[in-house]
PDB file with one MODEL, atoms N, CA, C and O in Angstrom:
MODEL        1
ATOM      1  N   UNK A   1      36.985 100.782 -10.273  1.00  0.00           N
ATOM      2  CA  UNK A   1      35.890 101.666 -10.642  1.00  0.00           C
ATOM      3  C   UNK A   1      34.871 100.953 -11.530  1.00  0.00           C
ATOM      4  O   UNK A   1      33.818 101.585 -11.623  1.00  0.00           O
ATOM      5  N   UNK A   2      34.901 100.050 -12.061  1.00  0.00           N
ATOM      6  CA  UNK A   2      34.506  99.635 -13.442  1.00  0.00           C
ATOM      7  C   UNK A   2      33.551  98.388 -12.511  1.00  0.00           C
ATOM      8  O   UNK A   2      32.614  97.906 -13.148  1.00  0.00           O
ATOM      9  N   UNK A   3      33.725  97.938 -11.262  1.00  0.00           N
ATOM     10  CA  UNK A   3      33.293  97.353 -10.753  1.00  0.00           C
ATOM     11  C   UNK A   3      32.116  97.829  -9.808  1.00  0.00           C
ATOM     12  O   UNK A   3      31.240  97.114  -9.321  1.00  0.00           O
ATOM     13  N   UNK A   4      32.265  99.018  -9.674  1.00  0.00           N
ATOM     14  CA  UNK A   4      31.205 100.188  -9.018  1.00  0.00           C
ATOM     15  C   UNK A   4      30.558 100.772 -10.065  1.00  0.00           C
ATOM     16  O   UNK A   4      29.494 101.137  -9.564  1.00  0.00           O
ATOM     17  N   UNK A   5      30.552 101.029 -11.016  1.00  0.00           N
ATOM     18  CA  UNK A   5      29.293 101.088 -12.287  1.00  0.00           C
ATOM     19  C   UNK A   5      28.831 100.213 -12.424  1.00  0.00           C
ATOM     20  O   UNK A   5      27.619 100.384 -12.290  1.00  0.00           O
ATOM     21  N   UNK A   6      29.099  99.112 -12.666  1.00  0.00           N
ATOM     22  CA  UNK A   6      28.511  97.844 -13.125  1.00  0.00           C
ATOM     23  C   UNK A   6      27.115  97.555 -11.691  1.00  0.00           C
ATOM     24  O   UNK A   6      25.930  97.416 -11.995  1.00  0.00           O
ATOM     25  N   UNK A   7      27.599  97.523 -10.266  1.00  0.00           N
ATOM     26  CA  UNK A   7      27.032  97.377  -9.265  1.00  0.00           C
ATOM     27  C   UNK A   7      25.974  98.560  -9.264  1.00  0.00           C
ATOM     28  O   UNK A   7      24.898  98.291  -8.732  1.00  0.00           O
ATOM     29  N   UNK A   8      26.144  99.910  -9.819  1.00  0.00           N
ATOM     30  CA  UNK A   8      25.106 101.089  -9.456  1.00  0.00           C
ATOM     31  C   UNK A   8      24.255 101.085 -10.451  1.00  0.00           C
ATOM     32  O   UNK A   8      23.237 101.762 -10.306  1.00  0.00           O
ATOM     33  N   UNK A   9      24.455 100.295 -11.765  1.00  0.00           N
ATOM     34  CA  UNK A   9      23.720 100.135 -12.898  1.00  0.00           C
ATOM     35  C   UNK A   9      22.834  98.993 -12.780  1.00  0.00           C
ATOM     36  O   UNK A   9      22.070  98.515 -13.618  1.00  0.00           O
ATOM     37  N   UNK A  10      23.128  98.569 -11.338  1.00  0.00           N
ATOM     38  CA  UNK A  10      22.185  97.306 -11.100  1.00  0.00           C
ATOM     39  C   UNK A  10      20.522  97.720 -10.653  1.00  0.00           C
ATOM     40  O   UNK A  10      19.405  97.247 -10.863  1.00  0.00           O
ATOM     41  N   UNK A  11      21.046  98.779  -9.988  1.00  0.00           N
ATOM     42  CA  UNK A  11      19.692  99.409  -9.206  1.00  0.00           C
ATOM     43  C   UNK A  11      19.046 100.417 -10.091  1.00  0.00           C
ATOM     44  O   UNK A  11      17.914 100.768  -9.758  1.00  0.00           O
ATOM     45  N   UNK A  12      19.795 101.171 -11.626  1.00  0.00           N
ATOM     46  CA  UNK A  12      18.799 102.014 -12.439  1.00  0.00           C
ATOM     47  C   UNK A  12      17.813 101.387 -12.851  1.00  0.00           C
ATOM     48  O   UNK A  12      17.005 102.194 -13.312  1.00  0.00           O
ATOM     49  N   UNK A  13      17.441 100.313 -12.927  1.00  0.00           N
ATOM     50  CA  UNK A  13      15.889  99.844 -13.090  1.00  0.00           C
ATOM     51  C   UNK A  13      15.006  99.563 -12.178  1.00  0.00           C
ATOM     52  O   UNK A  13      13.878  99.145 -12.439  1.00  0.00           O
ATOM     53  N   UNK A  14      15.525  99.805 -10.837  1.00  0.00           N
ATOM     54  CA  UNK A  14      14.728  99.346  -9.969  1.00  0.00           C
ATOM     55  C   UNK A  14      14.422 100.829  -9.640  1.00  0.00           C
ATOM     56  O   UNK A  14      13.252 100.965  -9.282  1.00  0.00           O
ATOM     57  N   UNK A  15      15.049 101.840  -9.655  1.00  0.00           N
ATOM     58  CA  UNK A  15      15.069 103.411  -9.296  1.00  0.00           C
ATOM     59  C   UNK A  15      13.676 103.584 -10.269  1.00  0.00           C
ATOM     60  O   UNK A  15      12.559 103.871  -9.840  1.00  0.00           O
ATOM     61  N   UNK A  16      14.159 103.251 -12.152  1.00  0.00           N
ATOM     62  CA  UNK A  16      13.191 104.053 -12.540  1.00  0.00           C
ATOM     63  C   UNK A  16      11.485 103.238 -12.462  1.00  0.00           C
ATOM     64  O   UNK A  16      10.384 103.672 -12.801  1.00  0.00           O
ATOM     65  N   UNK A  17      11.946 101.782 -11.803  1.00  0.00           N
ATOM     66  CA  UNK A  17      10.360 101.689 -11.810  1.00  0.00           C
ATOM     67  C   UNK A  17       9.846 101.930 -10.610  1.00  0.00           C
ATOM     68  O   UNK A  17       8.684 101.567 -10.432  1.00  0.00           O
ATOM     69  N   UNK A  18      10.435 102.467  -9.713  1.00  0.00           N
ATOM     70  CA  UNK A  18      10.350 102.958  -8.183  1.00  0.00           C
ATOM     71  C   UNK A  18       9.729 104.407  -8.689  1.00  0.00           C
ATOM     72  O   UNK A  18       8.763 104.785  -8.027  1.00  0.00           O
ATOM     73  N   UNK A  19      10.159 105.283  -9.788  1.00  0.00           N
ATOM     74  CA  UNK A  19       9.890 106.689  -9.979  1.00  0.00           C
ATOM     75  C   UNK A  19       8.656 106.598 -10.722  1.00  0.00           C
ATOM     76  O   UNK A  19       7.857 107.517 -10.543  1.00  0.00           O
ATOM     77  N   UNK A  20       8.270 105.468 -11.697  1.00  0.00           N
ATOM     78  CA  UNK A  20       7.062 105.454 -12.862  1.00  0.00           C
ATOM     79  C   UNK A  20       5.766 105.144 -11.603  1.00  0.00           C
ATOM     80  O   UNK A  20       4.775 105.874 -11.624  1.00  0.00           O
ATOM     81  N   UNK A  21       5.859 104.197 -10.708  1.00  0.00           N
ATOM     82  CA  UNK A  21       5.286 103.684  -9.777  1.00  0.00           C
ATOM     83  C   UNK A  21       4.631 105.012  -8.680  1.00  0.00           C
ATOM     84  O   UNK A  21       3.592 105.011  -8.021  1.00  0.00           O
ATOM     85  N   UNK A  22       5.275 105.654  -8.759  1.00  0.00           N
ATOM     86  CA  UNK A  22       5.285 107.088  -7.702  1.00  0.00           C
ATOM     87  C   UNK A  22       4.256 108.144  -8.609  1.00  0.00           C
ATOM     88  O   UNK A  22       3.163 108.651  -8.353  1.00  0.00           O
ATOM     89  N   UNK A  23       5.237 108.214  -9.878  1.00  0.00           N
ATOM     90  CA  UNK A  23       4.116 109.418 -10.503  1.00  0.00           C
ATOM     91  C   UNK A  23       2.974 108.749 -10.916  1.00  0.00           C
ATOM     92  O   UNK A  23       2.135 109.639 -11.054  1.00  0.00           O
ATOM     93  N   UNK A  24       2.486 107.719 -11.183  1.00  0.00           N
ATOM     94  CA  UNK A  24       1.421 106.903 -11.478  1.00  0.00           C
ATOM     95  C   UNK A  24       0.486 107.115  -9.467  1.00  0.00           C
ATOM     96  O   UNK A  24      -0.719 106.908  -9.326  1.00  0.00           O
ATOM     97  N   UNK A  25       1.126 107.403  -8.637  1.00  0.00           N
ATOM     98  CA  UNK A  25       0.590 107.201  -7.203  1.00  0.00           C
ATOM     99  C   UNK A  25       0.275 105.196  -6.818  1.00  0.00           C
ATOM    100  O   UNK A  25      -0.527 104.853  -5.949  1.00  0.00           O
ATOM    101  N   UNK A  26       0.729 104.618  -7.292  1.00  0.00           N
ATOM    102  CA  UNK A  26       0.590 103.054  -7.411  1.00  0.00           C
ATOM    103  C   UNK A  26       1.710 102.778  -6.334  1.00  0.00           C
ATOM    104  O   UNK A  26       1.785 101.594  -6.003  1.00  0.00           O
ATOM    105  N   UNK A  27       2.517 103.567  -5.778  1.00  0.00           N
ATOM    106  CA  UNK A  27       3.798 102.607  -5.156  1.00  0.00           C
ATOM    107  C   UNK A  27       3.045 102.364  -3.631  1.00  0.00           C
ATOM    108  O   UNK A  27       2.418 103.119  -2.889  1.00  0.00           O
ATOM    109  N   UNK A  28       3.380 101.119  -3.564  1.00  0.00           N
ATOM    110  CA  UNK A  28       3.253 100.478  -1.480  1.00  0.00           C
ATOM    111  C   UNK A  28       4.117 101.432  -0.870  1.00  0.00           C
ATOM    112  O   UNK A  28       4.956 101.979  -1.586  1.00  0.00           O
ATOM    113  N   UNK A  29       4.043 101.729   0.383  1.00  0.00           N
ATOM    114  CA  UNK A  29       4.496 102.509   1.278  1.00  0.00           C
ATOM    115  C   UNK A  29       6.026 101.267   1.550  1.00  0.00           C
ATOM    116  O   UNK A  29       7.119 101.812   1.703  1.00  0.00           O
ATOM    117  N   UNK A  30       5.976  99.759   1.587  1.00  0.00           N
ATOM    118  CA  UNK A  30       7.072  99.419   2.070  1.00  0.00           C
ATOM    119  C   UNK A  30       7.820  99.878   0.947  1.00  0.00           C
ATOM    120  O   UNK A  30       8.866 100.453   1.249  1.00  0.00           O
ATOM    121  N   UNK A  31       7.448  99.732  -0.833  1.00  0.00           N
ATOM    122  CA  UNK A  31       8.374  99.462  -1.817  1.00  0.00           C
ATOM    123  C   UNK A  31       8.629 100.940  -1.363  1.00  0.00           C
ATOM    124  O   UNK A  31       9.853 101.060  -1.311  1.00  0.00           O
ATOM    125  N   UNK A  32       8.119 101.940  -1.066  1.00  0.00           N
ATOM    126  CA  UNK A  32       8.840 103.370  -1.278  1.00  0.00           C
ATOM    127  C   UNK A  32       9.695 103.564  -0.422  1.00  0.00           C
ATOM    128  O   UNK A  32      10.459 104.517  -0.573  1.00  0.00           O
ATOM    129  N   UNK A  33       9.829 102.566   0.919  1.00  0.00           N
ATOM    130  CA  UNK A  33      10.925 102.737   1.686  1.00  0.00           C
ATOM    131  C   UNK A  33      12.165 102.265   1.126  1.00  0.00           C
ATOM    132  O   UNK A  33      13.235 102.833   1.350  1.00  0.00           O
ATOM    133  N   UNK A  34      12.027 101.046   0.265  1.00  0.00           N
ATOM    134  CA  UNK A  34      13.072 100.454  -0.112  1.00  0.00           C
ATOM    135  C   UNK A  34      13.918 101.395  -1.237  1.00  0.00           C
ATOM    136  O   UNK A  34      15.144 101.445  -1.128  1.00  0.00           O
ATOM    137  N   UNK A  35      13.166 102.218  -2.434  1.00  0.00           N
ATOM    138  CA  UNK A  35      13.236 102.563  -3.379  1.00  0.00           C
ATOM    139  C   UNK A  35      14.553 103.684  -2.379  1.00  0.00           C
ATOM    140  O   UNK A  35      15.767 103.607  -2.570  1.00  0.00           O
ATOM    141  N   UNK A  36      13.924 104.571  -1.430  1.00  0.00           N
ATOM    142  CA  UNK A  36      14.427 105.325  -0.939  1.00  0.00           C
ATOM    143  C   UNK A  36      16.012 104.924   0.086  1.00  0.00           C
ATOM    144  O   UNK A  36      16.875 105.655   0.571  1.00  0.00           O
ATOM    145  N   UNK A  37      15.886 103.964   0.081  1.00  0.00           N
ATOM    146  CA  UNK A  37      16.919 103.444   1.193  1.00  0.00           C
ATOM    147  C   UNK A  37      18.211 103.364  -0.026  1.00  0.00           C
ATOM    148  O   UNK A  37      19.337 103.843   0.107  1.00  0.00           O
ATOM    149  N   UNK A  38      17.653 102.584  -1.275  1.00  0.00           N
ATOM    150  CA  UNK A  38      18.209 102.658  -2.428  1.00  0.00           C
ATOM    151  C   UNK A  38      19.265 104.019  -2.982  1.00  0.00           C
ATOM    152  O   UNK A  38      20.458 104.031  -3.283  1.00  0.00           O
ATOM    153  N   UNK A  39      18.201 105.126  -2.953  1.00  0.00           N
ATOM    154  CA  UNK A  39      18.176 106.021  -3.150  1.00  0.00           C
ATOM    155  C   UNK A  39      19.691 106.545  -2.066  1.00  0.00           C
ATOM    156  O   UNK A  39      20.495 107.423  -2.377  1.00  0.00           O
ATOM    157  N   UNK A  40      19.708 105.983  -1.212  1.00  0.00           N
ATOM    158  CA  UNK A  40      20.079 106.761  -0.078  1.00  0.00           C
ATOM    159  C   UNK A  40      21.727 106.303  -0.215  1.00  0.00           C
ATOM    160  O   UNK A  40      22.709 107.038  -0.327  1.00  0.00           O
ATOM    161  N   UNK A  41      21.655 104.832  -0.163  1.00  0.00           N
ATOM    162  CA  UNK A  41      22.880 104.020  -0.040  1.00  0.00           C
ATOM    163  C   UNK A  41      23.369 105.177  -1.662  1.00  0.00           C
ATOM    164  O   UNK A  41      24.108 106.156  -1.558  1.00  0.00           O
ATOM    165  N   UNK A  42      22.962 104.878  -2.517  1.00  0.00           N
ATOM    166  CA  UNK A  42      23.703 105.159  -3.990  1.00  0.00           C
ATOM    167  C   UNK A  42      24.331 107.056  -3.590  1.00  0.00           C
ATOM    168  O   UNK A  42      25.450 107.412  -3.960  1.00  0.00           O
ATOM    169  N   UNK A  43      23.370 108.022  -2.815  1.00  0.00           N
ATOM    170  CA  UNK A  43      23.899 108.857  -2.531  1.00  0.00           C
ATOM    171  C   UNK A  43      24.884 108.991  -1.828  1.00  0.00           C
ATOM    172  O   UNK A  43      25.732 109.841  -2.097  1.00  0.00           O
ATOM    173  N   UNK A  44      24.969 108.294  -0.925  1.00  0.00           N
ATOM    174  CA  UNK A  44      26.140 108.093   0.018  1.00  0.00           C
ATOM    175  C   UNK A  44      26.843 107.446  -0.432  1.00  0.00           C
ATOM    176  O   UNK A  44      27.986 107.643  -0.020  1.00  0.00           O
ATOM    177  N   UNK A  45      26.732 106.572  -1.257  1.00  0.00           N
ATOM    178  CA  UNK A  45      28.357 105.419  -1.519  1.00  0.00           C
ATOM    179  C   UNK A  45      29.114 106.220  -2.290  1.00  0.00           C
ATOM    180  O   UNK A  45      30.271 106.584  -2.083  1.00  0.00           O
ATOM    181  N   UNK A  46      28.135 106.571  -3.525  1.00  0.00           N
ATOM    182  CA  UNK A  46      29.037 106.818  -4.924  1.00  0.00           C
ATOM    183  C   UNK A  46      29.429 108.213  -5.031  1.00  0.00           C
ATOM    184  O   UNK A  46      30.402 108.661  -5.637  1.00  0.00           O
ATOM    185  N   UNK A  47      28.498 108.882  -4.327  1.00  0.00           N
ATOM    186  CA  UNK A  47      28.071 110.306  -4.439  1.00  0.00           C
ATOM    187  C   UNK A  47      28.720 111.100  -3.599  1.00  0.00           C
ATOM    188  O   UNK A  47      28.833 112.214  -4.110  1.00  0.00           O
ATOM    189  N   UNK A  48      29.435 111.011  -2.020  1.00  0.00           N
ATOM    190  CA  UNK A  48      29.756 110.925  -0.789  1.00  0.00           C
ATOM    191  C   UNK A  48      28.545 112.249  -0.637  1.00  0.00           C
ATOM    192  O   UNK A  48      28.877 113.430  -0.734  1.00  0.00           O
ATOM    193  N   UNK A  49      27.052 111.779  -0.374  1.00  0.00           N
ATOM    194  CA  UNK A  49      26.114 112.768  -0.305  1.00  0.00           C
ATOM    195  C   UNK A  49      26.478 113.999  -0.731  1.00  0.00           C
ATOM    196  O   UNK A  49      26.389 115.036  -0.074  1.00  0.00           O
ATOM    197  N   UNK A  50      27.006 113.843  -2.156  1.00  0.00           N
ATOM    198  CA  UNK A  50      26.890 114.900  -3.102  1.00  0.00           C
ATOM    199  C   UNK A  50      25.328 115.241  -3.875  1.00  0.00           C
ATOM    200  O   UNK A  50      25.258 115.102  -5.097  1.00  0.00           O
ATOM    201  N   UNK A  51      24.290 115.621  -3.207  1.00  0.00           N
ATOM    202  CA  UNK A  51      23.243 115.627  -4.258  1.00  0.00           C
ATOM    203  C   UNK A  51      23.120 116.389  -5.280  1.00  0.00           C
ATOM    204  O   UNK A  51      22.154 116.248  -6.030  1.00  0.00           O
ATOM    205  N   UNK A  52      24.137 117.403  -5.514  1.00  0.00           N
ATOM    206  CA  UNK A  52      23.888 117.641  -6.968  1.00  0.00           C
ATOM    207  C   UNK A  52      24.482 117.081  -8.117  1.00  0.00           C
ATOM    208  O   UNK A  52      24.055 117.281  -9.254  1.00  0.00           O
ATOM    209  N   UNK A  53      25.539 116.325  -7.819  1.00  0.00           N
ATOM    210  CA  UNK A  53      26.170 114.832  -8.395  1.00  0.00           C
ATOM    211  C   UNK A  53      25.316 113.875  -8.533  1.00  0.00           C
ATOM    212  O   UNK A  53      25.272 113.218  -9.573  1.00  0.00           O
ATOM    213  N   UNK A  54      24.400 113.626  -7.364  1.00  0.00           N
ATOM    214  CA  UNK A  54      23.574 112.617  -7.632  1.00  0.00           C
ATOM    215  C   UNK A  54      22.109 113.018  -8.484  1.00  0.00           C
ATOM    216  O   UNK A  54      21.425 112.171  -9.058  1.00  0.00           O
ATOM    217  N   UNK A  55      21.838 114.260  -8.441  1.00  0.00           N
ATOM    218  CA  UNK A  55      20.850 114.618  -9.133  1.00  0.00           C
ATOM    219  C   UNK A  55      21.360 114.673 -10.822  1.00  0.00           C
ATOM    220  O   UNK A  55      20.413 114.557 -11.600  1.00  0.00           O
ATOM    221  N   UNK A  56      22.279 114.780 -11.256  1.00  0.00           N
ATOM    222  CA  UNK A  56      22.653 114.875 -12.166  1.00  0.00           C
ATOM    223  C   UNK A  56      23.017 113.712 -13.089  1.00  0.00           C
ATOM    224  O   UNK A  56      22.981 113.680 -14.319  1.00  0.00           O
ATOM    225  N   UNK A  57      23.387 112.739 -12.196  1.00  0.00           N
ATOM    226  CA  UNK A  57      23.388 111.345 -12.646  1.00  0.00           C
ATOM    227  C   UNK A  57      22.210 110.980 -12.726  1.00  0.00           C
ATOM    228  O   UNK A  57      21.893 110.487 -13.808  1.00  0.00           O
ATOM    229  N   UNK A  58      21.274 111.065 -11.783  1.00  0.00           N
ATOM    230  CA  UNK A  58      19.917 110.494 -11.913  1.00  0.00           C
ATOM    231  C   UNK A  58      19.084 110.938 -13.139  1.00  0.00           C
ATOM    232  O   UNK A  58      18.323 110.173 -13.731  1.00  0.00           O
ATOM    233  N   UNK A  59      19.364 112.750 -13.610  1.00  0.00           N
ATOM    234  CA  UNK A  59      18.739 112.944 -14.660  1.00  0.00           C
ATOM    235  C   UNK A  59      19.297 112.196 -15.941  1.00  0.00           C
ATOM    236  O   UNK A  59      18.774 112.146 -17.054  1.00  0.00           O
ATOM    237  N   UNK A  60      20.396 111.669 -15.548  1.00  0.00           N
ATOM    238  CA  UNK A  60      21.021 111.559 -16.936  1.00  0.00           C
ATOM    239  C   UNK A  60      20.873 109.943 -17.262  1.00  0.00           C
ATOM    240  O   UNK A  60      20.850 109.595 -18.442  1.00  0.00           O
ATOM    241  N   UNK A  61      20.759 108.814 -16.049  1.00  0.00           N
ATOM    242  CA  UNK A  61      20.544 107.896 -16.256  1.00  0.00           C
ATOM    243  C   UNK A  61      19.257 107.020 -15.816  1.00  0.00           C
ATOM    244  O   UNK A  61      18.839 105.948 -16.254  1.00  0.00           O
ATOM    245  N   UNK A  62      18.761 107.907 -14.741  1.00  0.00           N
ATOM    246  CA  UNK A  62      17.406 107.368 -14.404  1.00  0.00           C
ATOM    247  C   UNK A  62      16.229 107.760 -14.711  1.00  0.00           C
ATOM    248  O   UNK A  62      15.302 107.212 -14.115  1.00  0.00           O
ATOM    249  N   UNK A  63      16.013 108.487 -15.406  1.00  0.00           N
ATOM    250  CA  UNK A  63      14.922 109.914 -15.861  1.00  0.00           C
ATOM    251  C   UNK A  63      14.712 109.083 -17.350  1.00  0.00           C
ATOM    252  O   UNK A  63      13.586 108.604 -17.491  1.00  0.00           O
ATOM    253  N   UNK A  64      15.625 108.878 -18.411  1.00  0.00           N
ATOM    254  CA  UNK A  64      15.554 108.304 -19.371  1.00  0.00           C
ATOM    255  C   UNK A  64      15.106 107.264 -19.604  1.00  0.00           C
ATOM    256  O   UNK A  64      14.410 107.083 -20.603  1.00  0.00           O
ATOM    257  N   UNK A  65      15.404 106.264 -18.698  1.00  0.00           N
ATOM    258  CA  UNK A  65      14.710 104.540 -18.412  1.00  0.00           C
ATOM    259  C   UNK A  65      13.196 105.155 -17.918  1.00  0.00           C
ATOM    260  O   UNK A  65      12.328 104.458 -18.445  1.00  0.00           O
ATOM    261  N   UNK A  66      12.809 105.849 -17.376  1.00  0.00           N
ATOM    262  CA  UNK A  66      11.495 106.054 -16.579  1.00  0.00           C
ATOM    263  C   UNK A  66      10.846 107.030 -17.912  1.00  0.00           C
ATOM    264  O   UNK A  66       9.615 107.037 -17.905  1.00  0.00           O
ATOM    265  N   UNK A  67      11.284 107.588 -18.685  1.00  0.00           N
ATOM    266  CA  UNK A  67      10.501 107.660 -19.934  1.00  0.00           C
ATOM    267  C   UNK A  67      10.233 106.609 -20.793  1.00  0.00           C
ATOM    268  O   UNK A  67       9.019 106.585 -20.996  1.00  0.00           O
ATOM    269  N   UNK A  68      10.830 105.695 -21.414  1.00  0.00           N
ATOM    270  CA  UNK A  68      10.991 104.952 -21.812  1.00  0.00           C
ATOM    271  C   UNK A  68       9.735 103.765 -21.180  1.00  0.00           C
ATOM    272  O   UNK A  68       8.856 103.096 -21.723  1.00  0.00           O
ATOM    273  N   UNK A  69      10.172 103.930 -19.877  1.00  0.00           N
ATOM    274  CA  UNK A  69       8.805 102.525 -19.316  1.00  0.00           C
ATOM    275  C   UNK A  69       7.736 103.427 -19.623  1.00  0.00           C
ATOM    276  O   UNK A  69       7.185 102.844 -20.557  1.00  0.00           O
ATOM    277  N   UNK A  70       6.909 104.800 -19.359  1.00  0.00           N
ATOM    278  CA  UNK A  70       6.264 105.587 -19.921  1.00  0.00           C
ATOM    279  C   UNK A  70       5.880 105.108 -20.661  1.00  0.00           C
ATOM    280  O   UNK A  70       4.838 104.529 -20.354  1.00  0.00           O
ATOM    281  N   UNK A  71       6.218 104.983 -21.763  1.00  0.00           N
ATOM    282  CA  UNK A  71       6.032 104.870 -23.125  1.00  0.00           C
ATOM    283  C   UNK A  71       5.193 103.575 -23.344  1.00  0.00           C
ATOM    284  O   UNK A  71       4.220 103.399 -24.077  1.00  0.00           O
ATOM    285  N   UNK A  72       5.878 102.663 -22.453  1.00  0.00           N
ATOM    286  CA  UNK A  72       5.584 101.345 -22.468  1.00  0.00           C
ATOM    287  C   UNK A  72       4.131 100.986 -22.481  1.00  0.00           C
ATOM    288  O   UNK A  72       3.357 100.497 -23.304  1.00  0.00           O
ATOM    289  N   UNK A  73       4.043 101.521 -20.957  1.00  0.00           N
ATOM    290  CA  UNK A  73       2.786 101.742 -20.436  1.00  0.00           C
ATOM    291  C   UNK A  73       1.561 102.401 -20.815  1.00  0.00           C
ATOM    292  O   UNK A  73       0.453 102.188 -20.323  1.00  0.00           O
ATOM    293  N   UNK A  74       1.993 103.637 -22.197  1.00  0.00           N
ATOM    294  CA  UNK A  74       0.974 104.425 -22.534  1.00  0.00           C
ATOM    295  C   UNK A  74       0.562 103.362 -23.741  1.00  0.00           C
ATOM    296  O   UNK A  74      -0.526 103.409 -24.315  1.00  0.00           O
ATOM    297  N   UNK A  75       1.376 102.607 -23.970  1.00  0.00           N
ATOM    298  CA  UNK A  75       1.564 101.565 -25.192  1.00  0.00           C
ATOM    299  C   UNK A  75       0.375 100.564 -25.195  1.00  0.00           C
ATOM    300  O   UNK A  75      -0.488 100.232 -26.007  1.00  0.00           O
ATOM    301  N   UNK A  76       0.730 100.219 -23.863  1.00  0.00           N
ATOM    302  CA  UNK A  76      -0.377  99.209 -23.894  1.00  0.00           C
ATOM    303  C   UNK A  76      -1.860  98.881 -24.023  1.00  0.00           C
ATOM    304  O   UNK A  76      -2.550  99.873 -23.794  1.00  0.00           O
ATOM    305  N   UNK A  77      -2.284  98.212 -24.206  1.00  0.00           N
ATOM    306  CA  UNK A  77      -3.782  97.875 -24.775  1.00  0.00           C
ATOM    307  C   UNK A  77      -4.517  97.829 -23.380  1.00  0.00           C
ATOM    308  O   UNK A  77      -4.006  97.400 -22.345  1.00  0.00           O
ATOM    309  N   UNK A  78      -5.705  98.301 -23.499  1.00  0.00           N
ATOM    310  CA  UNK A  78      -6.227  98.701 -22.015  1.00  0.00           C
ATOM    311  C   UNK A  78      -7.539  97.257 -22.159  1.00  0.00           C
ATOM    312  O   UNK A  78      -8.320  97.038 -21.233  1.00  0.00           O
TER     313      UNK A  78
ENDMDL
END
């Protein structure tokens, strides 16, 4: 198990800059396929297309990183 967190914690940064990228309207149509394919594998592997398991993880670990870059971004010097 400890080897399947480590592997799904690989992709929460790529999720939340896949999500900052989206609400900004900035994402490429390929990166949003990928983001989503992402999206898809992690529902199905970990999740066995449980989405309210996976929605719940996502609020709890991907929602937080994607505030955080937020922040980043409102941060910066224009």
């Amino acid at each position: 198990m400890g080897n399947e967190i480590e592997m799904i914690n690989q992709f929460v940064e790529q999720l939340a800059m896949c999500e900052l990228l989206s609400a900004h309207s900035i994402i490429q149509p390929s990166m949003a396929f990928n983001c989503l394919q992402i999206e898809n594998f992690i529902k199905e592997s970990y999740f066995d297309n449980n989405y309210e398991a996976f929605i719940k993880w996502w609020d709890a670990t991907v929602v937080p990183l994607v505030m955080e870059l937020q922040i980043v971004v409102e941060s910066k010097p224009e």
